[in-house]
N, CA, C and O atoms as a GROMACS GRO file, in nm:
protein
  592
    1UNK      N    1  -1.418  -0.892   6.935
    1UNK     CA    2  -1.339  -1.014   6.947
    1UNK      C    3  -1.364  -1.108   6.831
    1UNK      O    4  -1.280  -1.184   6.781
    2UNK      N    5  -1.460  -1.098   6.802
    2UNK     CA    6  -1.518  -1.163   6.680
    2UNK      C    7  -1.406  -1.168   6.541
    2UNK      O    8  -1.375  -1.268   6.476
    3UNK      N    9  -1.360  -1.031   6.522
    3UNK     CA   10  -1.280  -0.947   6.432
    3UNK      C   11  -1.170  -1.014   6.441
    3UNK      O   12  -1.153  -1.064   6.330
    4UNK      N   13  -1.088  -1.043   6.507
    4UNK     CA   14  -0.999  -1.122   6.572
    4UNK      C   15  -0.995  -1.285   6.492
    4UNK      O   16  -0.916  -1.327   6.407
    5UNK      N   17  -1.094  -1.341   6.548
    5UNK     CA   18  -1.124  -1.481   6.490
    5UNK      C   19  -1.113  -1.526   6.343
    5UNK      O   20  -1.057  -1.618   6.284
    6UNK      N   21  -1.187  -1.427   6.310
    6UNK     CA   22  -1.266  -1.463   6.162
    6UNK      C   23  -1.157  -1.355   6.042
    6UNK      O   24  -1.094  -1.393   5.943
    7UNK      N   25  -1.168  -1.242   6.090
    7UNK     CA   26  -1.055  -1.146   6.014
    7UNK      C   27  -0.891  -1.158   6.112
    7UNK      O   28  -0.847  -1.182   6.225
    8UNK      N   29  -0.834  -1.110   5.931
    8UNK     CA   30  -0.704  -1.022   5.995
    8UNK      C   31  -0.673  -0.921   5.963
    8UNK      O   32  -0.753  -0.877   5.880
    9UNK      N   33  -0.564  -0.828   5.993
    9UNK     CA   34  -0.535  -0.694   6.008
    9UNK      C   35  -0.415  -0.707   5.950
    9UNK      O   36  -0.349  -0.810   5.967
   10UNK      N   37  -0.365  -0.589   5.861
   10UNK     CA   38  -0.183  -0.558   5.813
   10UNK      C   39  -0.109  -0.530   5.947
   10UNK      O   40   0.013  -0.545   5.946
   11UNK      N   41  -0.165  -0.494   6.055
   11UNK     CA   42  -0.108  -0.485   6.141
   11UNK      C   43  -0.204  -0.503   6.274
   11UNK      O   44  -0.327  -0.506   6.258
   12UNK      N   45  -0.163  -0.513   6.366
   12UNK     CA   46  -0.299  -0.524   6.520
   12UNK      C   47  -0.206  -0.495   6.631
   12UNK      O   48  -0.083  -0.491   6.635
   13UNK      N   49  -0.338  -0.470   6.759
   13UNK     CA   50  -0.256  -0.502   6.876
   13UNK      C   51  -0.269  -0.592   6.914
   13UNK      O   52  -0.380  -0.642   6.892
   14UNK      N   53  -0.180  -0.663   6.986
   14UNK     CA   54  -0.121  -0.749   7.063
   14UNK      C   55  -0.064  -0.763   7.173
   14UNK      O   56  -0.028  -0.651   7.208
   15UNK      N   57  -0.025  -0.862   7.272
   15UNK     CA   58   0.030  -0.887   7.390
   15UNK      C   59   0.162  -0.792   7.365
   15UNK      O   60   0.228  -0.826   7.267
   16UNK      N   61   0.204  -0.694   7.427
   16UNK     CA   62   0.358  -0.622   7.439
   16UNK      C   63   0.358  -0.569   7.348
   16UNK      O   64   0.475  -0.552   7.315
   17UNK      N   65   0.246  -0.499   7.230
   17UNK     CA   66   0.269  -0.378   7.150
   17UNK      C   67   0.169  -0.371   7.062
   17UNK      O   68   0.123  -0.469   7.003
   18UNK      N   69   0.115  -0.212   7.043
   18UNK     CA   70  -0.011  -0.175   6.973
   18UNK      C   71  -0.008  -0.231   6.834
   18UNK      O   72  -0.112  -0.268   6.781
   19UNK      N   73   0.106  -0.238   6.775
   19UNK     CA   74   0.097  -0.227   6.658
   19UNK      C   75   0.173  -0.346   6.595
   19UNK      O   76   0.266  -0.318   6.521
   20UNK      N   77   0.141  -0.483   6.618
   20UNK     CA   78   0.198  -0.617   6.574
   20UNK      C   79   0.189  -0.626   6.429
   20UNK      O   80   0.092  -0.567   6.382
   21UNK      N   81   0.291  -0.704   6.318
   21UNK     CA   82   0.278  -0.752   6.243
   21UNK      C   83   0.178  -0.879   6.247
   21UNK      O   84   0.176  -0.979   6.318
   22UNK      N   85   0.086  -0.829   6.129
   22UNK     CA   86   0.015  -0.944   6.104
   22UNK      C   87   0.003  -0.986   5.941
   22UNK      O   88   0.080  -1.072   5.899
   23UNK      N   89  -0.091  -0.925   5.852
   23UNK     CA   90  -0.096  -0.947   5.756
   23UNK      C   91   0.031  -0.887   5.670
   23UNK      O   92   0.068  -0.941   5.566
   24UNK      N   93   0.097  -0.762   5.727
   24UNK     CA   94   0.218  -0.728   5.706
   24UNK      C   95   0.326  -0.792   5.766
   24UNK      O   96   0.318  -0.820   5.886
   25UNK      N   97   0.448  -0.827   5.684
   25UNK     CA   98   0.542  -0.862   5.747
   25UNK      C   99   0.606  -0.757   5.803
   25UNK      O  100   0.598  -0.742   5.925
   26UNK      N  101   0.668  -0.681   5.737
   26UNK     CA  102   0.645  -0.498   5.736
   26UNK      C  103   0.634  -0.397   5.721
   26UNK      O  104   0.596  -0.378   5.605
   27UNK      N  105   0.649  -0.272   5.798
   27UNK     CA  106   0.603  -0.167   5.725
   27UNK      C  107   0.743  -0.019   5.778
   27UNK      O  108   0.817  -0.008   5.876
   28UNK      N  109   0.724   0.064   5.662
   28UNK     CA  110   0.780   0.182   5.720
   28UNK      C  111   0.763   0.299   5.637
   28UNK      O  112   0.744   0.311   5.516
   29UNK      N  113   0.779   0.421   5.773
   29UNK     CA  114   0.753   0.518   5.743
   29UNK      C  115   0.868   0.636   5.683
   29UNK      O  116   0.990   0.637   5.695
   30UNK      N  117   0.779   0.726   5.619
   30UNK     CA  118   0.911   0.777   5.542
   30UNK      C  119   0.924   0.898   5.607
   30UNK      O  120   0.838   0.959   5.669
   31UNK      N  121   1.079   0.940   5.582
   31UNK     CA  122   1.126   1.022   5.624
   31UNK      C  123   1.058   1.196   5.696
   31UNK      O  124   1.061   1.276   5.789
   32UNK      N  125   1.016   1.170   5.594
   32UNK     CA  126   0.924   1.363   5.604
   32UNK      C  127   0.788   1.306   5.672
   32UNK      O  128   0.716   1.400   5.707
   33UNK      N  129   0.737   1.188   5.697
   33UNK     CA  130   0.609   1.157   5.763
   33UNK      C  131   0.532   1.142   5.671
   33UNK      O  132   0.466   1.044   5.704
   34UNK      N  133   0.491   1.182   5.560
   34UNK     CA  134   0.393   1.148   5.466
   34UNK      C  135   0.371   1.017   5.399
   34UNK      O  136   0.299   0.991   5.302
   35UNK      N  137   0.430   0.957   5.454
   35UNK     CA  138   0.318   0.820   5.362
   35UNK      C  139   0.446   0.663   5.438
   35UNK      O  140   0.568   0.656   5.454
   36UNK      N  141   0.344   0.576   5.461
   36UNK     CA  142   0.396   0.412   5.567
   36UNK      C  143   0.363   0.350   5.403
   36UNK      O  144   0.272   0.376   5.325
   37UNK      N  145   0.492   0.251   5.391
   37UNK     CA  146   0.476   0.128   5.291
   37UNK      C  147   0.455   0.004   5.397
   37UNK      O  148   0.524  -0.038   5.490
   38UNK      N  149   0.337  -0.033   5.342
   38UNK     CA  150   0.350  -0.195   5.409
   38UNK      C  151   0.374  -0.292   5.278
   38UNK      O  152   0.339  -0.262   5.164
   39UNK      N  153   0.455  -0.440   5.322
   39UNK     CA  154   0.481  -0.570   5.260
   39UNK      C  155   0.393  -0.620   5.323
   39UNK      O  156   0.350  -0.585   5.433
   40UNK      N  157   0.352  -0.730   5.239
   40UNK     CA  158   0.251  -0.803   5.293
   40UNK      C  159   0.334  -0.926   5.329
   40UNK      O  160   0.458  -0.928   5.330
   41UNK      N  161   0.276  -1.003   5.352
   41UNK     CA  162   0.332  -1.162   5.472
   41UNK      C  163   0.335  -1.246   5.328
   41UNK      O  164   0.237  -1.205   5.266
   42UNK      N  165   0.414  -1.357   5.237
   42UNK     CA  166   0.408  -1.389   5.157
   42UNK      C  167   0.344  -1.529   5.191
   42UNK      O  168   0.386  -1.589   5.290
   43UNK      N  169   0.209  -1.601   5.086
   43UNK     CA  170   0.178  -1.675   5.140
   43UNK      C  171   0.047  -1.651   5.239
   43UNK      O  172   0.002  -1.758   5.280
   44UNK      N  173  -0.002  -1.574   5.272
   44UNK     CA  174  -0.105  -1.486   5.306
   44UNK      C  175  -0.230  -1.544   5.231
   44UNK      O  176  -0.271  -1.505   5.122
   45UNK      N  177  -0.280  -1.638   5.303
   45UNK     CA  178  -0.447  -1.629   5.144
   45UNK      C  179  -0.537  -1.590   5.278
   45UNK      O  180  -0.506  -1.553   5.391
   46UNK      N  181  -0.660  -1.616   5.215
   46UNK     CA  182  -0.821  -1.614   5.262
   46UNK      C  183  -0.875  -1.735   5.304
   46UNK      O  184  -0.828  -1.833   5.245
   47UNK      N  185  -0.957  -1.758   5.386
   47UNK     CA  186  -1.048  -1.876   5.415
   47UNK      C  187  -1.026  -1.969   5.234
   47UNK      O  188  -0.972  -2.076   5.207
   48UNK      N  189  -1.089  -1.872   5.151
   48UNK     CA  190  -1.139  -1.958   5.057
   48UNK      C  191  -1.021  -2.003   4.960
   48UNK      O  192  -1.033  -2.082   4.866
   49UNK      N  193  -0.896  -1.934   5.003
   49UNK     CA  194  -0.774  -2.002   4.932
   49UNK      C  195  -0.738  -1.874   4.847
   49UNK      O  196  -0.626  -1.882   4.794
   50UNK      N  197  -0.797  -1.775   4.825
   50UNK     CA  198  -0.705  -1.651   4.753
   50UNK      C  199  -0.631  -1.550   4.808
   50UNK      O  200  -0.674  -1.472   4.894
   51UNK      N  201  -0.500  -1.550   4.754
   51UNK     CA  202  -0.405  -1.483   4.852
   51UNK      C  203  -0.458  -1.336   4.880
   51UNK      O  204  -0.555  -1.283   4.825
   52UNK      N  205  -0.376  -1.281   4.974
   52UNK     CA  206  -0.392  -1.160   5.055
   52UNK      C  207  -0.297  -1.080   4.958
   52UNK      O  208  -0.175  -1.098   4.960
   53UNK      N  209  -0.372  -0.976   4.858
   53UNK     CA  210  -0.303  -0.918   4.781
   53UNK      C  211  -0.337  -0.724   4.852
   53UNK      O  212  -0.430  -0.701   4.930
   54UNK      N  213  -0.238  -0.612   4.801
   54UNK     CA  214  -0.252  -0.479   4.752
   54UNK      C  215  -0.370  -0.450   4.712
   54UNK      O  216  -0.397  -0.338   4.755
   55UNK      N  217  -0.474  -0.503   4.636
   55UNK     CA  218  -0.556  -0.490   4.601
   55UNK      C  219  -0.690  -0.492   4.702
   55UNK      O  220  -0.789  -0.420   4.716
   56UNK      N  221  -0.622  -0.656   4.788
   56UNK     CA  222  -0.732  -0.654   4.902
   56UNK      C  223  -0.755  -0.512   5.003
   56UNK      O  224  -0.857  -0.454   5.038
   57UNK      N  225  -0.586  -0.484   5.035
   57UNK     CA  226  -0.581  -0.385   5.147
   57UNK      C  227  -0.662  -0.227   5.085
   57UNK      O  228  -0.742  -0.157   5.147
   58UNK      N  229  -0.612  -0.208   4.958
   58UNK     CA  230  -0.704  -0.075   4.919
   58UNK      C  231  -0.853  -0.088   4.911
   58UNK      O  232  -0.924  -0.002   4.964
   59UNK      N  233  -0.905  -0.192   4.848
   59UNK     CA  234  -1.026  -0.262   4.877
   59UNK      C  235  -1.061  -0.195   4.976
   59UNK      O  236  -1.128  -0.092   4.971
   60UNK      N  237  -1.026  -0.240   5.061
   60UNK     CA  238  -1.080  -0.297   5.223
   60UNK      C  239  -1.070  -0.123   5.308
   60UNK      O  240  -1.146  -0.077   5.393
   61UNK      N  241  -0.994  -0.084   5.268
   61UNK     CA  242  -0.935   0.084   5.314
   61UNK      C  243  -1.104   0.175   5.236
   61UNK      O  244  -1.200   0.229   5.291
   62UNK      N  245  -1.074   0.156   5.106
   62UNK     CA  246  -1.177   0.222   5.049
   62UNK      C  247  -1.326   0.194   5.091
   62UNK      O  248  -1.413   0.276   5.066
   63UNK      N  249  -1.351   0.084   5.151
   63UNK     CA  250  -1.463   0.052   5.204
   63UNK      C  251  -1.561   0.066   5.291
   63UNK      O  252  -1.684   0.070   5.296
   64UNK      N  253  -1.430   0.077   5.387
   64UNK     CA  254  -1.384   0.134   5.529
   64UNK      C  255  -1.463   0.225   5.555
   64UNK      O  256  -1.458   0.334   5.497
   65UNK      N  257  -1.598   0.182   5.696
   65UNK     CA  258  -1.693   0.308   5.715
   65UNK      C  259  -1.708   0.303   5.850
   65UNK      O  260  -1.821   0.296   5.898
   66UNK      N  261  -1.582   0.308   5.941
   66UNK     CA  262  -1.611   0.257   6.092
   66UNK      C  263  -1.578   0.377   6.176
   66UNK      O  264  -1.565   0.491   6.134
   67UNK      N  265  -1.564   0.336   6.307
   67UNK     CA  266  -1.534   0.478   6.387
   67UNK      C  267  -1.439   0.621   6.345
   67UNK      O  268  -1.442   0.734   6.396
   68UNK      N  269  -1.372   0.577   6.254
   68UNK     CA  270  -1.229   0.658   6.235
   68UNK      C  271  -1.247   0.702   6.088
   68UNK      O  272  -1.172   0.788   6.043
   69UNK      N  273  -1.338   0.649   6.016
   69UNK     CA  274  -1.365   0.688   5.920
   69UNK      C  275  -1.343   0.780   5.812
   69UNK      O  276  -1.288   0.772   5.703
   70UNK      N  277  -1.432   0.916   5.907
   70UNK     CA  278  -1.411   1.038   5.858
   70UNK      C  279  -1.220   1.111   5.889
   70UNK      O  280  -1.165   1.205   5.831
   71UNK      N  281  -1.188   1.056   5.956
   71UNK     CA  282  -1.046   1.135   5.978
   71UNK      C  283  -0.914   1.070   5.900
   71UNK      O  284  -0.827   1.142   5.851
   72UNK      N  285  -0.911   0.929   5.894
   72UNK     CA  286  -0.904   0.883   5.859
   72UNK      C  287  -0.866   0.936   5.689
   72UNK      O  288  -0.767   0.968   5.623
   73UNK      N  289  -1.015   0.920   5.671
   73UNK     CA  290  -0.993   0.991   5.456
   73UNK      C  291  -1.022   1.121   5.462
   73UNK      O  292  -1.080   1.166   5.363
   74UNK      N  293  -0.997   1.201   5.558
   74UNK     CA  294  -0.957   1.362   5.562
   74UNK      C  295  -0.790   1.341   5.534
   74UNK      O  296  -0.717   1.374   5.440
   75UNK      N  297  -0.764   1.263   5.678
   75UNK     CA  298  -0.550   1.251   5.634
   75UNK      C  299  -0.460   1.220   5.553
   75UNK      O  300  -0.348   1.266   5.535
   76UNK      N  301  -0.529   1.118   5.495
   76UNK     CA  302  -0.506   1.003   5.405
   76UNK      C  303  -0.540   1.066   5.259
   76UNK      O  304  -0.652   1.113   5.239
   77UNK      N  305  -0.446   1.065   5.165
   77UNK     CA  306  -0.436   1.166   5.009
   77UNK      C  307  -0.438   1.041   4.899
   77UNK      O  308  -0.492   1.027   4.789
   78UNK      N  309  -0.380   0.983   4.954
   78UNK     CA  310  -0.409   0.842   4.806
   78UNK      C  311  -0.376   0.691   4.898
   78UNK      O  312  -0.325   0.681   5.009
   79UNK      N  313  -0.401   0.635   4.850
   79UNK     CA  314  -0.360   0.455   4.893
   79UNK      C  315  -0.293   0.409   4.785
   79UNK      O  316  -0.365   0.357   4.700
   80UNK      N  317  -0.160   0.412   4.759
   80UNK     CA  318  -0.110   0.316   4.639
   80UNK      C  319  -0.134   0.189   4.611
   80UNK      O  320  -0.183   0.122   4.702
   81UNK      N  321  -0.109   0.133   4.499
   81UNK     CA  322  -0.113  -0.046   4.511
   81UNK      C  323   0.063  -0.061   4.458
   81UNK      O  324   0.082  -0.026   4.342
   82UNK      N  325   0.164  -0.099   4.522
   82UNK     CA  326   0.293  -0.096   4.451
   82UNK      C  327   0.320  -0.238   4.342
   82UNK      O  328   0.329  -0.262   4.222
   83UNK      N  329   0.324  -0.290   4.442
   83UNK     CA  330   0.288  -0.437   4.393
   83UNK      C  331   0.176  -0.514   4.459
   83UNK      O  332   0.127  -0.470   4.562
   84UNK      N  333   0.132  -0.631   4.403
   84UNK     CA  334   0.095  -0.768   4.423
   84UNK      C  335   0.128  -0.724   4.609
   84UNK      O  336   0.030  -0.684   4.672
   85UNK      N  337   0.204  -0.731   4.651
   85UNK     CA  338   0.222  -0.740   4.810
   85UNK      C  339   0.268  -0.625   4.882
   85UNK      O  340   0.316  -0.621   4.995
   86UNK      N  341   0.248  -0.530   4.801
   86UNK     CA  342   0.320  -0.364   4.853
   86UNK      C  343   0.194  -0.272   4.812
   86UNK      O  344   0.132  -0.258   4.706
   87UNK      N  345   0.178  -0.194   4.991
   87UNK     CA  346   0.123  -0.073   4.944
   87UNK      C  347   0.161   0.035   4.973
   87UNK      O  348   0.248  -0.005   5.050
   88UNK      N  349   0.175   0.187   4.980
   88UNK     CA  350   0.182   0.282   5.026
   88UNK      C  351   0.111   0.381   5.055
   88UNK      O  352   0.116   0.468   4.968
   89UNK      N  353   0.012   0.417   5.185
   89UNK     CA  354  -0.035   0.530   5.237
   89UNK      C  355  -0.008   0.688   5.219
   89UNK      O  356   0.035   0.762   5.308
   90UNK      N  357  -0.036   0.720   5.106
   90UNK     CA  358   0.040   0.860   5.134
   90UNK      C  359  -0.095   0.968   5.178
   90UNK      O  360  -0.214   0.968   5.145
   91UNK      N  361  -0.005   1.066   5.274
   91UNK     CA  362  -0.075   1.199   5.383
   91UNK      C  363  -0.093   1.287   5.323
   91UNK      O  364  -0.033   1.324   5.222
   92UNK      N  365  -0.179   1.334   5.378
   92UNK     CA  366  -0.193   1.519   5.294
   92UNK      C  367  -0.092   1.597   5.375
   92UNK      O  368  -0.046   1.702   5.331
   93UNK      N  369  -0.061   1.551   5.480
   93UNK     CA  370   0.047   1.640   5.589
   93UNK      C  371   0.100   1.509   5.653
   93UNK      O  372   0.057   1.397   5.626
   94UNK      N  373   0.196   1.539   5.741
   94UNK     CA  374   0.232   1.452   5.837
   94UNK      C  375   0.156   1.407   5.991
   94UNK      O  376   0.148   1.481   6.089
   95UNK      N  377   0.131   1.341   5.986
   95UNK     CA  378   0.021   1.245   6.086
   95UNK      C  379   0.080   1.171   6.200
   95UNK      O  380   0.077   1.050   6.180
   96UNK      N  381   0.131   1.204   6.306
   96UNK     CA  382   0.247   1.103   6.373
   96UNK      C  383   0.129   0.983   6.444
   96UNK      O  384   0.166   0.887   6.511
   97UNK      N  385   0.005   1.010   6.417
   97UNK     CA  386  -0.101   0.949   6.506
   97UNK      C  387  -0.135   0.803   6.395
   97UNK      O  388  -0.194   0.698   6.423
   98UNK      N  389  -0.079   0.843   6.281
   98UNK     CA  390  -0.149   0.759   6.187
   98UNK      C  391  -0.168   0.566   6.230
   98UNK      O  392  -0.265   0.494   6.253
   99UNK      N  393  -0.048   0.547   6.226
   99UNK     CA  394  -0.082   0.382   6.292
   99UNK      C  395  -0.189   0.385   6.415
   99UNK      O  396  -0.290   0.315   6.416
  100UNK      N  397  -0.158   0.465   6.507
  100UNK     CA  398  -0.265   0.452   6.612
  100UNK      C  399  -0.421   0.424   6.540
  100UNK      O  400  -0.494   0.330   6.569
  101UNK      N  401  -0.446   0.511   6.457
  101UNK     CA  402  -0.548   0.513   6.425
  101UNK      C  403  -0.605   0.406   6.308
  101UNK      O  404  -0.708   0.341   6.319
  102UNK      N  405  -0.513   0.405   6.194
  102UNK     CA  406  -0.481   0.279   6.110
  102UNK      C  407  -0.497   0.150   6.197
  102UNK      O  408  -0.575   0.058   6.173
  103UNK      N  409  -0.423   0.156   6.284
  103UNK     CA  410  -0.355   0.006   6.338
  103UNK      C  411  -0.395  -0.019   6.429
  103UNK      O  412  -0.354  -0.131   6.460
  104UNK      N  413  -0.456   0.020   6.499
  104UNK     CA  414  -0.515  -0.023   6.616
  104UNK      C  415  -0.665  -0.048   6.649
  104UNK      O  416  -0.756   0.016   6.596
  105UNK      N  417  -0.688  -0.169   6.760
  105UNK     CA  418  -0.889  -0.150   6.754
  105UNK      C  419  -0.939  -0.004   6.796
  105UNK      O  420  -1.056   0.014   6.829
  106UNK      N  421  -0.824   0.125   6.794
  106UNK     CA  422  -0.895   0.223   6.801
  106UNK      C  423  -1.033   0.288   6.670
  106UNK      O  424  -1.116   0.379   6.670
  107UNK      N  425  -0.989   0.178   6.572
  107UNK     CA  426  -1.074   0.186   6.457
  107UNK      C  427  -1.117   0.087   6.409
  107UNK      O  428  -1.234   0.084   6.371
  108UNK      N  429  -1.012  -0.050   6.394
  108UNK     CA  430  -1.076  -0.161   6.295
  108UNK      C  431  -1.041  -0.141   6.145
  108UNK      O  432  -1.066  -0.215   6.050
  109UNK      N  433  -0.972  -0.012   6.148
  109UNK     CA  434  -0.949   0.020   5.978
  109UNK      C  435  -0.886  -0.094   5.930
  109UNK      O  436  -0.929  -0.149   5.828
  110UNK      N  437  -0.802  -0.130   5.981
  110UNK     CA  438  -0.686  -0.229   5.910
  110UNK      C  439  -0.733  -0.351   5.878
  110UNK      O  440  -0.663  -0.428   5.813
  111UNK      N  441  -0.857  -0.386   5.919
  111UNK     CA  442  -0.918  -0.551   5.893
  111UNK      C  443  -0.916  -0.517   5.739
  111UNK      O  444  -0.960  -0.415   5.686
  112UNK      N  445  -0.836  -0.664   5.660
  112UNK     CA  446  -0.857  -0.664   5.522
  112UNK      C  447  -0.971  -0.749   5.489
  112UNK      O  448  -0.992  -0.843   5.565
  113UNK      N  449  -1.048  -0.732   5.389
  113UNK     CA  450  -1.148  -0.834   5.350
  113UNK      C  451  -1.072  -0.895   5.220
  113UNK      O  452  -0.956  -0.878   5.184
  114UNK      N  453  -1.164  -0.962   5.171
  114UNK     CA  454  -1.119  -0.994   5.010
  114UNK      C  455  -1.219  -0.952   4.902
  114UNK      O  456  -1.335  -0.994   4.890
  115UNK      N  457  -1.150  -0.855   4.816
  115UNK     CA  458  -1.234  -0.814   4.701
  115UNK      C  459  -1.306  -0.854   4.646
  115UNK      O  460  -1.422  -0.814   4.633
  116UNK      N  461  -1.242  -0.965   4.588
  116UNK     CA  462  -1.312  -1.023   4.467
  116UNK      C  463  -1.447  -1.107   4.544
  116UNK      O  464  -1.559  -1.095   4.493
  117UNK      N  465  -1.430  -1.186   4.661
  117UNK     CA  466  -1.491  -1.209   4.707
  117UNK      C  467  -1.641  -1.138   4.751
  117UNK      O  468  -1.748  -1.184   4.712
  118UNK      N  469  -1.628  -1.013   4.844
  118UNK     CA  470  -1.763  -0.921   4.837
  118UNK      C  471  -1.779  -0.876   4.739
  118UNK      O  472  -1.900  -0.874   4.714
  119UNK      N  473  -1.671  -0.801   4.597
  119UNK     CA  474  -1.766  -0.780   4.447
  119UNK      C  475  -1.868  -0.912   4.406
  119UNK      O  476  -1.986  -0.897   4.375
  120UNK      N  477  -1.812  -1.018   4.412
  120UNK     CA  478  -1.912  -1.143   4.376
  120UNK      C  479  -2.051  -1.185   4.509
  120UNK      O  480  -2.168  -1.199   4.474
  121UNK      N  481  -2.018  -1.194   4.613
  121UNK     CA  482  -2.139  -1.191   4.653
  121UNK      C  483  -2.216  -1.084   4.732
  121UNK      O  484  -2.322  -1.104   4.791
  122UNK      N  485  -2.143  -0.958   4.726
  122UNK     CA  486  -2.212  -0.833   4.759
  122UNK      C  487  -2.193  -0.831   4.952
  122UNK      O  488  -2.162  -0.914   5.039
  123UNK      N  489  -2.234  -0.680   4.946
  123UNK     CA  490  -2.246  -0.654   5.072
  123UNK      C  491  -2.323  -0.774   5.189
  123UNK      O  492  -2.278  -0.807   5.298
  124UNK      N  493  -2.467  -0.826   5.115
  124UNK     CA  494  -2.541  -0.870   5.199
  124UNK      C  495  -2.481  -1.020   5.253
  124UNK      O  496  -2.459  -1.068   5.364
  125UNK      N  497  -2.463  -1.080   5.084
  125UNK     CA  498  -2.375  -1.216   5.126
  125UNK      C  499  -2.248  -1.210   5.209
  125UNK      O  500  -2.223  -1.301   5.289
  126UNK      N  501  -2.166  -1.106   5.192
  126UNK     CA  502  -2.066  -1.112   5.266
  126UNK      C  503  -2.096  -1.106   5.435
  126UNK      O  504  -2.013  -1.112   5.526
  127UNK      N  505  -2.229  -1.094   5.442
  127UNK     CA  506  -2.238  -1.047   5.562
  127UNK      C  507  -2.300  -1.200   5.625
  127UNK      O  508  -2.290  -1.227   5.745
  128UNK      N  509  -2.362  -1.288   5.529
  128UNK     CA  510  -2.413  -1.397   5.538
  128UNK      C  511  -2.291  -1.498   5.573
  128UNK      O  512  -2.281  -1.565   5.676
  129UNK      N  513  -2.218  -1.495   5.483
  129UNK     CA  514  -2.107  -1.595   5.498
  129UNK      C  515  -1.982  -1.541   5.476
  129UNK      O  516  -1.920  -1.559   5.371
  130UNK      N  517  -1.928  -1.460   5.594
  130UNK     CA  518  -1.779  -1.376   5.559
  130UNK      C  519  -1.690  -1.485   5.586
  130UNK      O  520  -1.702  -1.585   5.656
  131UNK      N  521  -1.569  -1.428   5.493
  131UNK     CA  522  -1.474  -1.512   5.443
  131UNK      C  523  -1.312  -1.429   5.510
  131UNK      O  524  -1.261  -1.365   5.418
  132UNK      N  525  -1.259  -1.423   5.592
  132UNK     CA  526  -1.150  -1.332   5.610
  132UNK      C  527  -1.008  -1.432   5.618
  132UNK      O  528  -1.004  -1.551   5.585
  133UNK      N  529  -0.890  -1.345   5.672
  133UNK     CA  530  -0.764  -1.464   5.667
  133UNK      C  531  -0.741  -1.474   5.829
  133UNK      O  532  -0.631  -1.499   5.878
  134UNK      N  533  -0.844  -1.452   5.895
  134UNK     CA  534  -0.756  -1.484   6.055
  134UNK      C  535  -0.792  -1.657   6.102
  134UNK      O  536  -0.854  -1.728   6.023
  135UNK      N  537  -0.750  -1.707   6.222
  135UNK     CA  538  -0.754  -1.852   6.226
  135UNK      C  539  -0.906  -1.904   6.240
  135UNK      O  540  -0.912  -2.026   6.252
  136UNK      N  541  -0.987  -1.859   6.241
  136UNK     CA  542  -1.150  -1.938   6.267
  136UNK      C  543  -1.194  -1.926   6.114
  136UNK      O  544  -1.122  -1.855   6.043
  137UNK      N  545  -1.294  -1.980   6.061
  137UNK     CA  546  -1.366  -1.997   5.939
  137UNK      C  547  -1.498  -1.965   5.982
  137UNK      O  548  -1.513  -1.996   6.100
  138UNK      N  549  -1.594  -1.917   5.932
  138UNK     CA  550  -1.778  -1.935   5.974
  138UNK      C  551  -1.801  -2.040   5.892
  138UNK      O  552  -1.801  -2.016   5.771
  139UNK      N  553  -1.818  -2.141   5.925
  139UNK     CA  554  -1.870  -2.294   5.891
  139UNK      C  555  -2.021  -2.261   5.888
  139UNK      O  556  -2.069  -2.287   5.778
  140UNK      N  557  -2.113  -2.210   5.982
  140UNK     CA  558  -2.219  -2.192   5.974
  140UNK      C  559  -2.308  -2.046   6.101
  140UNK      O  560  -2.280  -1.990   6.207
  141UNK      N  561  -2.388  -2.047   6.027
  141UNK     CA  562  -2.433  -1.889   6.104
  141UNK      C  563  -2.631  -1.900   6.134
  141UNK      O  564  -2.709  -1.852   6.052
  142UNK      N  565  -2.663  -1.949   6.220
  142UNK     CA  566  -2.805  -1.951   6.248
  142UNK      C  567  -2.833  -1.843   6.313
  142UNK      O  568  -2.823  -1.868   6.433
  143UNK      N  569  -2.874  -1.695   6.286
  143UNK     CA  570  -2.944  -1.627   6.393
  143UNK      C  571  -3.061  -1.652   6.458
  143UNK      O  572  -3.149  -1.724   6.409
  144UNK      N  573  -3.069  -1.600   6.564
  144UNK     CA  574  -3.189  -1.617   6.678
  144UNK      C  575  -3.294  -1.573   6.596
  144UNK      O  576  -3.273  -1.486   6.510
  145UNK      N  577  -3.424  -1.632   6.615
  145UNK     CA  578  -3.538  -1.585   6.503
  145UNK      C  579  -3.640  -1.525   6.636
  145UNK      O  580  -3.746  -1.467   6.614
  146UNK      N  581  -3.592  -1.548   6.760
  146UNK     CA  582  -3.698  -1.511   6.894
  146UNK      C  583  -3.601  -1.548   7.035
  146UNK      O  584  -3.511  -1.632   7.047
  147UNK      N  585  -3.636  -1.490   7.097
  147UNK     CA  586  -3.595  -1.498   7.252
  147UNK      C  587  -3.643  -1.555   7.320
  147UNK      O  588  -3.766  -1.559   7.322
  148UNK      N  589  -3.553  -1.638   7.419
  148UNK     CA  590  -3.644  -1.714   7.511
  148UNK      C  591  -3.676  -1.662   7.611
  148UNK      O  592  -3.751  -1.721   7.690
   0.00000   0.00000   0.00000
């Protein structure tokens, strides 16, 4: 739930359907099944004010080490960057499962981070003070140092 708050997704589930536009305005799949273009939402930034680019989403794809992981970059043959706000997924075969797995908290794949952001303060800082585009900010983060 956390994920939710602080990040967003090119796509999520939602109230009345798995697969909501979010950071995408939209997306589609091509004909023969091999490869979904998403647009991104124009106007799209980050907590810290840098927009939600192509760059973020491959970023964030390539990074990507969560439940779905391994199947995931078994299916998956390249990640394009088209433009500034366009990407395209292309398959090694046709995948009819792919959004499920892409798009849904069946994985978490789809949370975008921001690049430039974790290249500059690394894995650990990002983990100190993450920066994502969903509606909450981390203003501040005290962990428990002992139990009561």
């Amino acid at each position: 739930m956390v994920l939710y708050a602080i990040h967003d997704a090119l796509v999520k589930p939602m109230p009345g359907s798995d697969n909501t536009p979010s950071l995408a305005e939209s997306w589609t799949a091509s004909k023969d099944g091999l490869s979904y273009e998403f647009v991104l939402r124009k106007n799209a930034k980050f907590h810290n004010g840098d927009p939600v680019t192509a760059e973020d989403v491959k970023f964030s794809f390539d990074r990507y080490k969560g439940a779905g992981a391994t199947l995931l970059k078994e299916k998956v043959k390249d990640l394009q960057v088209l433009a500034p706000n366009r990407v395209r997924f292309v398959l090694k075969e046709p995948w009819p499962d792919f959004m499920t797995f892409y798009g849904t908290s069946a994985t978490g794949a789809a949370w975008i981070v921001p690049k430039k952001y974790v290249e500059k303060v690394g894995d650990d800082g990002f983990k100190k003070a993450p920066i994502g585009a969903g509606p909450y900010k981390v203003v501040s983060f005290n962990p428990a140092s002992s139990w009561s």
